[in-house]
C-alpha positions in Angstrom: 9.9 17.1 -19.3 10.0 19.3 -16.3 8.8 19.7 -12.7 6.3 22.3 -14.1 4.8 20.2 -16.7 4.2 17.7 -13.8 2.7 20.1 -11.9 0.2 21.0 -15.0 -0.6 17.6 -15.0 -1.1 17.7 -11.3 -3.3 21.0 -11.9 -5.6 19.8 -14.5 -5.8 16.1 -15.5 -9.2 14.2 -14.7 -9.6 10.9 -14.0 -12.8 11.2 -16.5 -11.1 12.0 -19.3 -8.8 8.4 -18.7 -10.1 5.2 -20.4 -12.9 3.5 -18.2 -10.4 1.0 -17.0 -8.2 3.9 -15.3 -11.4 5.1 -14.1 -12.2 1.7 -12.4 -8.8 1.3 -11.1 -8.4 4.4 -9.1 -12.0 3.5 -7.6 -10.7 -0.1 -7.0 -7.5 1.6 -5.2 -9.5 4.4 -3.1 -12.1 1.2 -2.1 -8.7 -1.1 -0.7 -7.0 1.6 0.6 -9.8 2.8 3.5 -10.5 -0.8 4.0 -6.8 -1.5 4.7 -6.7 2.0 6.4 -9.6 1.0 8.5 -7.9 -2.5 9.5 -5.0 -1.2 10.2 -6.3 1.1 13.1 -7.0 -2.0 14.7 -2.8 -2.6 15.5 -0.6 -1.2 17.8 1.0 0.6 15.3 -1.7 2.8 14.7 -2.2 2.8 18.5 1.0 4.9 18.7 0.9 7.5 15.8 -2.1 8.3 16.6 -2.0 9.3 20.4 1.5 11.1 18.8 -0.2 12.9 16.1 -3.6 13.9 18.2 -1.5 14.9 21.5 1.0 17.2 19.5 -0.3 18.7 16.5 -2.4 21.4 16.3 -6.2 21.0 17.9 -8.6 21.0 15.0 -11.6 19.3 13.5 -10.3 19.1 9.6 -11.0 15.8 8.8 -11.9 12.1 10.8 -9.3 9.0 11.8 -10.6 6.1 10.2 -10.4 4.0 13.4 -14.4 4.0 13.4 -15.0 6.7 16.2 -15.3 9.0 14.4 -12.8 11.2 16.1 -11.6 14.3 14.2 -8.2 16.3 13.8 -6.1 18.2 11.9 -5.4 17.5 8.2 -1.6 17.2 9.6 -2.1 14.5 12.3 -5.2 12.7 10.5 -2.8 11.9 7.5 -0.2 10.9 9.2 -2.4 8.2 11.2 -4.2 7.5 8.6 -1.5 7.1 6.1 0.1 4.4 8.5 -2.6 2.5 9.3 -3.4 2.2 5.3 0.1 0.2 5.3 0.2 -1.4 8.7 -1.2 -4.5 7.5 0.5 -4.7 4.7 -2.5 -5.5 2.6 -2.5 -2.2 0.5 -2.4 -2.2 -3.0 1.1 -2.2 -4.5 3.2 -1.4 -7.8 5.9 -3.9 -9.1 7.7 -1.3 -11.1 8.8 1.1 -8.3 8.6 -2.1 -5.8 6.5 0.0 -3.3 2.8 1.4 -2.0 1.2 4.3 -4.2 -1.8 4.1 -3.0 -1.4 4.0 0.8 0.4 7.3 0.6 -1.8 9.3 -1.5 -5.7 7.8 -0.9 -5.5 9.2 3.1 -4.1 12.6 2.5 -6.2 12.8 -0.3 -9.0 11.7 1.5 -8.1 13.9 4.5 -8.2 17.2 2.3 -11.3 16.0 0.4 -13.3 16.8 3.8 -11.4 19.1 4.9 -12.5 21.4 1.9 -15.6 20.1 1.2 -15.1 18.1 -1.7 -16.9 15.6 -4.3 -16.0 11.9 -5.0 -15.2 13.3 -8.3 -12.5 16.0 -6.9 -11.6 13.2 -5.1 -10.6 10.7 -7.5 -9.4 13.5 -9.8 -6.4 13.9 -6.8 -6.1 10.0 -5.6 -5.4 9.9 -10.1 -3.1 12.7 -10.4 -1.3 11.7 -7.1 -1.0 8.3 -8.1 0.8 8.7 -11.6 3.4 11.3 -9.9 4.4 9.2 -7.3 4.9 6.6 -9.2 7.1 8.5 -11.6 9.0 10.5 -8.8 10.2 6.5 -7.3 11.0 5.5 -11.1 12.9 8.7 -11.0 14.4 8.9 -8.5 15.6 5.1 -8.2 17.3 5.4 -11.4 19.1 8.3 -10.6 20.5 8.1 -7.6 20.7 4.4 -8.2 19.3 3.5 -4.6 16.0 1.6 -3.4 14.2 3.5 -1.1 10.8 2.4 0.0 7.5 4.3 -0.4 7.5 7.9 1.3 11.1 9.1 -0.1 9.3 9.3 -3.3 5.1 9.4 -2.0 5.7 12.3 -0.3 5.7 14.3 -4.0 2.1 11.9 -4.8 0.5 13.2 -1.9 1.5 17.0 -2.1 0.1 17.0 -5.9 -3.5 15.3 -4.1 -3.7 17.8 -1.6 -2.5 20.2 -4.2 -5.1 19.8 -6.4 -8.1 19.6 -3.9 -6.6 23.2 -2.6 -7.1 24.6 -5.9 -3.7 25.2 -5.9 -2.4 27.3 -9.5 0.6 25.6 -11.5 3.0 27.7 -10.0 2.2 26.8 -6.4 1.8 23.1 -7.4 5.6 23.1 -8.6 6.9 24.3 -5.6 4.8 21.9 -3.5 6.0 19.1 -5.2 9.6 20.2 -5.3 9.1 20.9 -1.4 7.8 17.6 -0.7 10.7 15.3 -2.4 13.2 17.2 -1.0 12.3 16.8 2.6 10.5 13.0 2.0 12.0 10.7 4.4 14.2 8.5 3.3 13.9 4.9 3.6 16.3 2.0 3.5 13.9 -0.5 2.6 16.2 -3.7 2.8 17.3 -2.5 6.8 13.3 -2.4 7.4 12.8 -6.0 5.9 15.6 -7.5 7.9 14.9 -5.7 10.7 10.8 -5.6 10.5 10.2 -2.3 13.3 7.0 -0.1 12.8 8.7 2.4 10.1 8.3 -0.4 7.4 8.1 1.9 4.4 7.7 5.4 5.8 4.7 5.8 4.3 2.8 7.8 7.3 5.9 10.1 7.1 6.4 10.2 3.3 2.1 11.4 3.4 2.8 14.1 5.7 5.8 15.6 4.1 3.5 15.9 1.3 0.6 17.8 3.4 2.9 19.8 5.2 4.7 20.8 1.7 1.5 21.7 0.3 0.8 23.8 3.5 4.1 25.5 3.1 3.5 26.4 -0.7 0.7 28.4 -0.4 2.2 30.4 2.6 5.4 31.3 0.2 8.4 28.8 1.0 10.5 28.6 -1.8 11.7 25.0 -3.2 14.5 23.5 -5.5 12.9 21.4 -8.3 12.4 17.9 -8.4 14.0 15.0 -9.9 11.9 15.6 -13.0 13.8 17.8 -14.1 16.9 15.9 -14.2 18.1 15.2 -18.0 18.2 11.8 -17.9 14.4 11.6 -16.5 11.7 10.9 -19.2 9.2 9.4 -17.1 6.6 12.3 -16.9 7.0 12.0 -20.6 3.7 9.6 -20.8 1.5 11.6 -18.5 -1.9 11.2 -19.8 -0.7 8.5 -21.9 0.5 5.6 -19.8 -1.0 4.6 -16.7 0.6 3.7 -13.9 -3.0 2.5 -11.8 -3.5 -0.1 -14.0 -0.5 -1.8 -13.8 0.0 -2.1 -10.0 -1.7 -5.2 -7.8 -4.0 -5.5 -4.9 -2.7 -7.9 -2.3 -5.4 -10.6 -0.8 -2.8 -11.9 2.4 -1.3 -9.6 4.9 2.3 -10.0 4.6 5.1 -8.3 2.0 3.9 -9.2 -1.7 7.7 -10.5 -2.2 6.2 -13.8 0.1 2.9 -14.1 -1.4 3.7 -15.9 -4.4 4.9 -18.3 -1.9 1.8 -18.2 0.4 0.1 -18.9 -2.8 1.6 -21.7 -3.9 1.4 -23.7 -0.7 -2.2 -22.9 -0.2 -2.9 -24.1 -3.3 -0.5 -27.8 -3.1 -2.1 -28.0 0.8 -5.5 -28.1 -0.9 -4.7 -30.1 -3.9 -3.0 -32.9 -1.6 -5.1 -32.3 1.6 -1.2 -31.5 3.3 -1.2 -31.8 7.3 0.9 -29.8 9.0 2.7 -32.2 11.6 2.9 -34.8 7.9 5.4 -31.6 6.2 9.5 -32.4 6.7 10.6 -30.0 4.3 9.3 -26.7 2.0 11.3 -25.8 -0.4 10.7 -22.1 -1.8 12.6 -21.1 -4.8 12.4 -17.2 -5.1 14.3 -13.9 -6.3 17.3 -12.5 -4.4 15.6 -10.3 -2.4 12.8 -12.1 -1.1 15.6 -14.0 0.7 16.2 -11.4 3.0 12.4 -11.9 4.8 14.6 -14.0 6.9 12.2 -13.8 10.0 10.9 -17.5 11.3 9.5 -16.5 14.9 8.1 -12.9 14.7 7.2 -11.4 18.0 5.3 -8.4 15.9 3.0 -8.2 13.3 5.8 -6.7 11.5 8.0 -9.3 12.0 5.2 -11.4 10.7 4.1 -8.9 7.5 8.0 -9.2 6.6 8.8 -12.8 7.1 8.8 -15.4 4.1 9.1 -18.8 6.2 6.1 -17.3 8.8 3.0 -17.0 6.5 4.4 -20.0 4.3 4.0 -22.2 7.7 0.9 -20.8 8.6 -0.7 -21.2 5.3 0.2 -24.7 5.7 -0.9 -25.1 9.2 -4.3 -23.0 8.8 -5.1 -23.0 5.0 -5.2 -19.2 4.9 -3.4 -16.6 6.1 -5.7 -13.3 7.1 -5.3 -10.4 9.4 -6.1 -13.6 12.2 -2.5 -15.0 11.5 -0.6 -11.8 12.0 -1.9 -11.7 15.7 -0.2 -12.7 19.1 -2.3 -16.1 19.2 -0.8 -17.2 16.0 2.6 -16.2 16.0 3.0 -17.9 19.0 1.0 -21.2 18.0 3.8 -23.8 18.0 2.9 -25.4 15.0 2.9 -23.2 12.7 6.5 -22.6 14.8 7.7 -26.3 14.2 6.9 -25.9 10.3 8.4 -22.3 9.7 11.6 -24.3 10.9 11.6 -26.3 8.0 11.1 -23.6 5.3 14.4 -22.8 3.2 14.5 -20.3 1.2 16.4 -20.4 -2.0 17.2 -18.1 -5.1 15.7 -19.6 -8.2 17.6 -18.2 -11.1 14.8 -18.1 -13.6 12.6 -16.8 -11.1 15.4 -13.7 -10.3 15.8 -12.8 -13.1 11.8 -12.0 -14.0 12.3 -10.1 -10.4 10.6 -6.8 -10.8 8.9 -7.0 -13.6 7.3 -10.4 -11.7 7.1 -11.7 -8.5 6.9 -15.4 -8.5 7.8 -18.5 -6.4 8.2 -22.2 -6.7 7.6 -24.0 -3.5 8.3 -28.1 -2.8 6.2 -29.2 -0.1 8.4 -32.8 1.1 6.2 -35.1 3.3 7.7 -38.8 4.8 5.6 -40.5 1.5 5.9 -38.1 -1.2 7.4 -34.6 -2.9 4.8 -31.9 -4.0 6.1 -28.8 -6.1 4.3 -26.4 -7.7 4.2 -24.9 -10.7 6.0 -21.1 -10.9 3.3 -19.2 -9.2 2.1 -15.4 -9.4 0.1 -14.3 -6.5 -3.6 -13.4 -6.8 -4.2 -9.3 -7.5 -1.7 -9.2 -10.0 -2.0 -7.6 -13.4 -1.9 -10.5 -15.0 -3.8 -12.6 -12.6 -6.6 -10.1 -11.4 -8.7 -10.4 -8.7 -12.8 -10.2 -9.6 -15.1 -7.9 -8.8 -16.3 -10.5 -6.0 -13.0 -10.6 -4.3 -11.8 -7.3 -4.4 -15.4 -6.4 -2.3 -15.1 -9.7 -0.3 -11.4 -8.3 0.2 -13.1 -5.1 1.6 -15.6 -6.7 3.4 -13.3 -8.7 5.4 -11.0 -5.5 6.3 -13.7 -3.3 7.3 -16.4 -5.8 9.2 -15.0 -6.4 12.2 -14.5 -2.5 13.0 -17.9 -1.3 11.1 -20.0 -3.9 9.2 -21.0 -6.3 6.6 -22.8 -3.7 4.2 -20.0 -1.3 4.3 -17.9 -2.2 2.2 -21.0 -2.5 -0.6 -21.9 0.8 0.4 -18.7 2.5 -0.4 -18.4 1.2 -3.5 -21.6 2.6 -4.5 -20.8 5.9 -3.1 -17.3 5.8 -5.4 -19.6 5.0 -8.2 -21.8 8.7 -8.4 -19.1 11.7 -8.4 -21.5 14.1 -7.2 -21.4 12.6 -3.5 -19.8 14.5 -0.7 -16.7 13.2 0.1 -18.2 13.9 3.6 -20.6 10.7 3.0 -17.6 8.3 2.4 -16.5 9.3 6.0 -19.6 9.3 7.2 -20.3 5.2 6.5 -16.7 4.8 7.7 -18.0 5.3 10.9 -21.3 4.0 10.9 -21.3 0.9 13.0 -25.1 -0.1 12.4 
């Protein structure tokens, strides 16, 4: 299969003509991603992109920041904020396959050129779907031929030019460039240097969104491109379009932090409540893991990156706090010496039977050693995955707690509603995303 056939795909697919639990999933995605989006404005990270993006691109009125102001842009500079407050948390959804963030770097452009142009929920969702699958498939792609792990915009970037693609009526031909356009200038992104050394570029996902507007942009004005990695021989992944879906085999995260520590973060929330654990009673923890999960090396971060990519942090404050939320990646608790003095007695380890399920699964086995006893879990999957699903009630209790503190208790019920009739402006959704009554 080629480029162009992707490109078809891109052009014409609907998300209606999936099975109901594609249907559901793509809602479920577009739902977590503004509420992540929506958190997310509340970092400094966000902070910075988007006085960046609203002093230097273009003045327009396109489409809104999500920060709850209701503040407008252009579709350039409101998908690059947006994009990076979707994955500043860290809470976006998330596929083990291609070990990176489809969602956060297709819903906001997406979104972005939905109001832009006018568009239904149903246009919507058609491009968050078609987005989705493609991006997927460029990473798969492109991993296993150049043989290199790159994080989400060096392959979202071709995901987000399809959205935007499609809600520009773009024909086949223009598609195909776009999307050759936007994997050739993706960013790339050395994943393992932004995990060791946690900075605000984490996955380039802001960056790999834009390249994917501006492509699109480009396209239609007549800039030439040279194919994708689809049409590489020894790619078959766009094979299964229409056949295999890719949205209903990635995971919603319920903690803040990389999804390589939550297993962990799991498992000690769940030993701490079966043995009523105290903090200042814990001498040792234990966390048997996969390879890379080792390198979240962080102990004492000074950032909310640092605390998003750290292993022994939200371990500790798990165990200090009995949760870890959006409240333990601020200033106040990464600098609470408790939770400190126990992420200096996490060790992380490489579990052999645990590495080698690594990434088809992401597991952990934590050993929680106290002065009178030794506590070890069981092998532990993280809540949101495919195999251990969050319910309905989570996933909007999820939303609820991501998009209160900026708008309100009923917003995140009122979204879902509004994902559930097609008809509805796309204009709506925005409009309750900055609706603080």
């Amino acid at each position: 299969m080629t480029t162009h056939s992707a490109a078809a795909f891109a052009r014409s697919a609907s998300v209606d003509d999936a099975p109901a639990d594609v249907q559901q999933a793509v809602r479920e995605r577009v739902l977590d991603t503004l509420a992540a989006t929506t958190a997310g404005h509340r970092l400094p990270t966000a902070d910075v992109v988007r006085e960046y993006a609203t002093a230097r691109f273009a003045d327009a009125n396109d489409a809104t920041l999500l920060d709850g102001s209701g503040a407008t842009s252009s579709l350039e500079a409101t998908t690059l904020t947006n994009a990076t407050a979707a994955n500043a948390l860290d809470v976006d959804d998330g596929h083990r396959e291609v070990k990176g963030h489809p969602a956060a770097v297709v819903v906001p452009p997406a979104l972005a050129a939905a109001e832009a142009g006018g568009a239904t929920v149903g246009e919507l969702l058609d491009a968050v779907f078609v987005g989705y699958e493609l991006a997927v498939r460029a990473g798969l792609a492109i991993h296993a031929v150049d043989d290199l792990y790159t994080g989400t915009g060096s392959w979202g970037a071709l995901g987000a030019a399809a959205a935007v693609g499609r809600l520009r009526a773009h024909d086949v031909d223009t598609l195909e460039t776009a999307l050759g356009v936007a994997e050739y200038h993706a960013p790339r992104t050395p994943i393992l240097r932004g995990v060791e050394r946690p900075g605000m570029t984490k996955d380039g996902i802001g960056w790999g969104a834009y390249a994917g507007v501006a492509a699109a942009l480009l396209a239609e004005r007549g800039f030439t491109d040279s194919g994708t990695v689809f049409d590489d021989s020894q790619v078959t992944v766009t094979d299964s379009l229409g056949e295999r879906f890719h949205v209903t085999e990635s995971y919603l995260k319920p903690y803040p932090c990389c999804r390589w520590a939550q297993p962990g973060v799991a498992a000690v929330l769940t030993l701490s409540d079966r043995h009523d654990l105290a903090p200042e009673d814990v001498e040792r923890v234990r966390v048997e893991t996969f390879a890379e999960a080792t390198h979240l090396g962080t102990r004492h971060p000074t950032s909310a990156e640092a605390a998003e990519y750290s292993y022994a942090y939200p371990v500790a404050a798990a165990l200090t706090r009995g949760q870890f939320t959006p409240a333990e990646v601020r200033e106040q608790a990464r600098t609470d010496p408790q939770i400190a003095a126990v992420a200096d007695r996490v060790e992380l380890v490489v579990g052999e039977d645990i590495d080698d399920r690594f990434p088809a699964e992401c597991l952990a086995r934590v050993t929680v050693e106290t002065a009178t006893a030794t506590h070890r879990s069981a092998v532990t999957r993280p809540p949101g995955a495919r195999e251990r699903p969050l319910s309905r009630g989570e996933r909007l209790a999820k939303a609820r707690r991501l998009l209160a503190p900026t708008l309100g208790e009923g917003t995140a019920t009122s979204l879902q509603e509004a994902l559930q009739t097609p008809e509805t402006k796309t204009t709506r959704l925005v409009e309750q995303l900055n609706d603080h009554s």
